[in-house]
Backbone as JSON Lines, residues from 0, in Angstrom:
{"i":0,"aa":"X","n":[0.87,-1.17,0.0],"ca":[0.0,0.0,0.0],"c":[0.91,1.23,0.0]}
{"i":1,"aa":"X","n":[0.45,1.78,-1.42],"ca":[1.91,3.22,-1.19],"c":[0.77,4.14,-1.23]}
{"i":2,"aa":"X","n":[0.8,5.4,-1.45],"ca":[0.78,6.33,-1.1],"c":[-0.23,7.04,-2.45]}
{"i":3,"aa":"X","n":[-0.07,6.13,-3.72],"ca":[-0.81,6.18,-4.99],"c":[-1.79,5.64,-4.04]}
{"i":4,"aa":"X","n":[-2.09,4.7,-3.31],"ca":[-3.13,4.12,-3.33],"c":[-4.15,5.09,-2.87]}
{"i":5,"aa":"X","n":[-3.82,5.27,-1.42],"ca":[-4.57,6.38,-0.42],"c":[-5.01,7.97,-1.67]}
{"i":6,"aa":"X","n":[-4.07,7.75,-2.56],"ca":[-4.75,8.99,-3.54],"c":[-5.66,8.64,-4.46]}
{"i":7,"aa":"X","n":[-5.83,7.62,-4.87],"ca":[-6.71,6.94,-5.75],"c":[-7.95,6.81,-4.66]}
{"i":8,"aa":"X","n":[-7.77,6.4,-4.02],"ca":[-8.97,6.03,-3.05],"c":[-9.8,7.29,-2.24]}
{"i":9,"aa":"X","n":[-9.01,8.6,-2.33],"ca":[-9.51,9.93,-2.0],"c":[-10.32,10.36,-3.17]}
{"i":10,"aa":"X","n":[-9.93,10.14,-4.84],"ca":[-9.78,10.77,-5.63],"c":[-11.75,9.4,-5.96]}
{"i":11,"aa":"X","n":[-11.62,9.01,-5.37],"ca":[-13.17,8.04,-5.74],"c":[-13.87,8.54,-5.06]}
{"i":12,"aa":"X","n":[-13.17,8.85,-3.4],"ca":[-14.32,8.94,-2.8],"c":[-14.97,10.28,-3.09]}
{"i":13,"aa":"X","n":[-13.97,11.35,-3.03],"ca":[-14.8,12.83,-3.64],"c":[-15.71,12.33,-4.88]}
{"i":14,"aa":"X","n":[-15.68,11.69,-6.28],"ca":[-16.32,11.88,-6.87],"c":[-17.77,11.15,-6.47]}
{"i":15,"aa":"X","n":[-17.66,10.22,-5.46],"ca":[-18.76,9.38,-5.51],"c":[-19.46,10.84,-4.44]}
{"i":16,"aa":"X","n":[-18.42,11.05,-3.13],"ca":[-19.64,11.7,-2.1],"c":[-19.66,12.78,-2.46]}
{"i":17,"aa":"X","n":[-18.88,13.46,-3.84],"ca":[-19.91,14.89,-3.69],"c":[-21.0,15.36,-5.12]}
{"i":18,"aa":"X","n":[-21.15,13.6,-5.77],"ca":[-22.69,13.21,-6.16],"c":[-22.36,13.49,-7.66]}
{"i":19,"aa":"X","n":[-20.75,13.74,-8.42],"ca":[-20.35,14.02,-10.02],"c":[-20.73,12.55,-10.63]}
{"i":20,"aa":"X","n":[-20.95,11.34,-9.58],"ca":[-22.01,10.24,-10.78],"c":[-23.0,9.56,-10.36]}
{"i":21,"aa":"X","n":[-23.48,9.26,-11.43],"ca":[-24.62,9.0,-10.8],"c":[-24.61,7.2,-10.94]}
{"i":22,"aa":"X","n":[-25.36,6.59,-10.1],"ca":[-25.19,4.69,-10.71],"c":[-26.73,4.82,-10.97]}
{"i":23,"aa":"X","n":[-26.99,3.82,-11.75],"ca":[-28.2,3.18,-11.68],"c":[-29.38,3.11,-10.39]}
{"i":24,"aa":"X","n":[-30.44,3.62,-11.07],"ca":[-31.36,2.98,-9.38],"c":[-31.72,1.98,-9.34]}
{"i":25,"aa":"X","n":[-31.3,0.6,-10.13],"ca":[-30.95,-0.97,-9.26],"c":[-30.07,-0.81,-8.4]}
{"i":26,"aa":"X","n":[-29.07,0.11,-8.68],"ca":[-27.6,0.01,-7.57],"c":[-28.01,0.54,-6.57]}
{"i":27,"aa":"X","n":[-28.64,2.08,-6.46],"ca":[-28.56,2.91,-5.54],"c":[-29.89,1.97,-4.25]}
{"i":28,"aa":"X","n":[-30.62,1.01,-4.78],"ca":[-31.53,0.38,-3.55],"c":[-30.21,0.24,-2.72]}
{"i":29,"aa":"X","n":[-29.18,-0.49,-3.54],"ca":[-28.34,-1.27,-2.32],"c":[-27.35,-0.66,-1.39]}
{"i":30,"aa":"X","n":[-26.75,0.54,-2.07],"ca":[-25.78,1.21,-1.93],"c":[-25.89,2.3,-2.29]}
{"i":31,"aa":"X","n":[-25.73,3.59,-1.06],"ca":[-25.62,4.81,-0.83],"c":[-24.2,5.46,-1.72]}
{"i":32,"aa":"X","n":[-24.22,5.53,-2.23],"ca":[-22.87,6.21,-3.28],"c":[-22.88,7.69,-2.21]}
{"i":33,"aa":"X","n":[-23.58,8.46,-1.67],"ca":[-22.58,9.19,-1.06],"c":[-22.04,9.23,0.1]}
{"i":34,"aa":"X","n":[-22.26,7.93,0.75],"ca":[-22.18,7.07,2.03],"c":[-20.62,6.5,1.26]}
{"i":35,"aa":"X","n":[-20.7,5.92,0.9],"ca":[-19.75,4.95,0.21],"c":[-18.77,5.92,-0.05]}
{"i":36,"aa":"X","n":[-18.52,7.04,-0.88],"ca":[-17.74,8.12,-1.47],"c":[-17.1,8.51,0.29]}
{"i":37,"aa":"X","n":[-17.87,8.95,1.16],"ca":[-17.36,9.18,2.42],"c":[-16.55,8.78,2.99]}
{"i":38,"aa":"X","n":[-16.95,7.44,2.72],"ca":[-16.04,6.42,3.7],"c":[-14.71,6.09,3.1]}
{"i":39,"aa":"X","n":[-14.83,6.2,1.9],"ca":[-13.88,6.04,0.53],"c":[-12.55,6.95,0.94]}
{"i":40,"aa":"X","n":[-13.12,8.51,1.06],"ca":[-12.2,9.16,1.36],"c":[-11.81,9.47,2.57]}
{"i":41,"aa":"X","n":[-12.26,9.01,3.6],"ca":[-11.76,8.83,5.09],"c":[-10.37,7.59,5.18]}
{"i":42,"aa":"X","n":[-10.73,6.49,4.52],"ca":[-10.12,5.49,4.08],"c":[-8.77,6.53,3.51]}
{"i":43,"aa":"X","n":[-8.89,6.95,2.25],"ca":[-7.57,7.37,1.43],"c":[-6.69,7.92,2.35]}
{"i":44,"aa":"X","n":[-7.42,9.35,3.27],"ca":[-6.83,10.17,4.23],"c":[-6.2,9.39,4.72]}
{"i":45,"aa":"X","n":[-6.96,8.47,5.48],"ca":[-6.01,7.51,6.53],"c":[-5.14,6.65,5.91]}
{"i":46,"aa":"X","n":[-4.87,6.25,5.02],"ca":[-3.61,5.43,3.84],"c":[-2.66,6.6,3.76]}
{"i":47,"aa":"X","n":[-2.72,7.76,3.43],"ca":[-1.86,8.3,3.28],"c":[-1.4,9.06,4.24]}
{"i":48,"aa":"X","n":[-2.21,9.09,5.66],"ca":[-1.28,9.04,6.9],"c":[-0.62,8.13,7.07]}
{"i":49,"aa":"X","n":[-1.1,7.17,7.48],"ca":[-0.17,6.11,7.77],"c":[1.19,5.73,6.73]}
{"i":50,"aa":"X","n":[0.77,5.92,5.28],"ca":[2.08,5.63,5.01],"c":[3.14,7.31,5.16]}
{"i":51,"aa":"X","n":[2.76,7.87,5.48],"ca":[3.78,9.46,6.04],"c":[4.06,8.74,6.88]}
{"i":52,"aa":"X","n":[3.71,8.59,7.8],"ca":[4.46,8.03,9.42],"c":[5.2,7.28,9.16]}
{"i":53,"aa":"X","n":[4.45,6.09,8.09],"ca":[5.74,4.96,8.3],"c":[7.07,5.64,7.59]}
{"i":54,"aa":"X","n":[7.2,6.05,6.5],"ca":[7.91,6.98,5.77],"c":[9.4,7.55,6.63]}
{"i":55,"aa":"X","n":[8.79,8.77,7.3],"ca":[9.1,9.57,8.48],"c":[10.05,8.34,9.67]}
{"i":56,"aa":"X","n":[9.47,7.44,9.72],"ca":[10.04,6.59,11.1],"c":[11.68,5.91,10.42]}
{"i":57,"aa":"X","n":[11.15,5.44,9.04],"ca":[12.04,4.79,8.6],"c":[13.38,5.34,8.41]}
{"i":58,"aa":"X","n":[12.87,7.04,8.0],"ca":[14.35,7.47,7.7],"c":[15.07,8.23,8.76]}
{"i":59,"aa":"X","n":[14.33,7.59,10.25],"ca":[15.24,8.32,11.27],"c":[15.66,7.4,12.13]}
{"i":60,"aa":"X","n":[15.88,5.89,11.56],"ca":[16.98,4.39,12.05],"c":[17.87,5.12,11.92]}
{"i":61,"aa":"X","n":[18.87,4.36,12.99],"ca":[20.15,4.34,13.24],"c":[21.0,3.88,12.67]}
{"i":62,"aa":"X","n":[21.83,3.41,11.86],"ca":[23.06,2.48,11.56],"c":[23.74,2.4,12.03]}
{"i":63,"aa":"X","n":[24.97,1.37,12.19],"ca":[26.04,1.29,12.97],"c":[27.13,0.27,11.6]}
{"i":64,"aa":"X","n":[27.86,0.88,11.52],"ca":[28.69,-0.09,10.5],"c":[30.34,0.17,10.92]}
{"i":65,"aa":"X","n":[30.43,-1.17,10.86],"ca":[32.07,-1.22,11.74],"c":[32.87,-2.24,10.35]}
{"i":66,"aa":"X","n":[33.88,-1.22,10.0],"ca":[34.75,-1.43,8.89],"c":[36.21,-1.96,9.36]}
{"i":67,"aa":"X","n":[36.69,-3.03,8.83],"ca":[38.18,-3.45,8.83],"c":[39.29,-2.74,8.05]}
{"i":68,"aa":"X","n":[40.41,-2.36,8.09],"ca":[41.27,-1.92,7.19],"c":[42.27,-3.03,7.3]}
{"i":69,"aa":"X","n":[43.13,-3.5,6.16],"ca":[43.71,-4.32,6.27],"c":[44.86,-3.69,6.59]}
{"i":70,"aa":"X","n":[45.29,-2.88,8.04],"ca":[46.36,-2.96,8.71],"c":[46.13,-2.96,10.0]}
{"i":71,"aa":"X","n":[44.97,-3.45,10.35],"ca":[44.59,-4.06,11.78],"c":[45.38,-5.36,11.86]}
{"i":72,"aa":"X","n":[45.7,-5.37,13.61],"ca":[46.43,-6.41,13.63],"c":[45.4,-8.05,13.37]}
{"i":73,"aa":"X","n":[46.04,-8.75,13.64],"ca":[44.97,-10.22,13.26],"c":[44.55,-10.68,14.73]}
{"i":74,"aa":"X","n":[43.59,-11.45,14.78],"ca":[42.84,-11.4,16.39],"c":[43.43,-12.57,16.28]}
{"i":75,"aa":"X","n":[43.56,-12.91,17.8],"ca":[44.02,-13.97,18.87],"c":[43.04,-14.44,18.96]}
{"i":76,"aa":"X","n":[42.71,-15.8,18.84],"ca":[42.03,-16.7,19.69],"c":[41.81,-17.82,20.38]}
């Protein structure tokens, strides 16, 4: 889930909840299209928080990298 997704999924729900289509009224018995569009884009918002955070967390790990030069002496063991 990247970050296209949560925009695709904003970019449905505005068109469904602020009523630019229309479905069929077989569909609409079953399903509220601007119920659905709502939830659609509450959904995206929240995809594309969550992937910011994860984002954000990732690039503030630590590394630690411990390098040899070959004029260290040779270990005893």
């Amino acid at each position: 889930m990247g970050i296209g997704l949560g925009i695709v999924l904003l970019v449905i729900g505005l068109v469904l909840g602020l009523g630019a289509v229309h479905l069929p009224a077989s569909a609409n018995d079953y399903v509220d299209t601007n119920t659905l569009g709502w939830i659609l884009v509450g959904v995206g918002v929240l995809a594309i928080v969550l992937v910011l955070v994860m984002n954000q967390q990732r690039t503030h790990s630590t590394h630690i990298e411990k390098r040899r030069d070959g004029n260290d002496p040779p270990r005893r063991l």
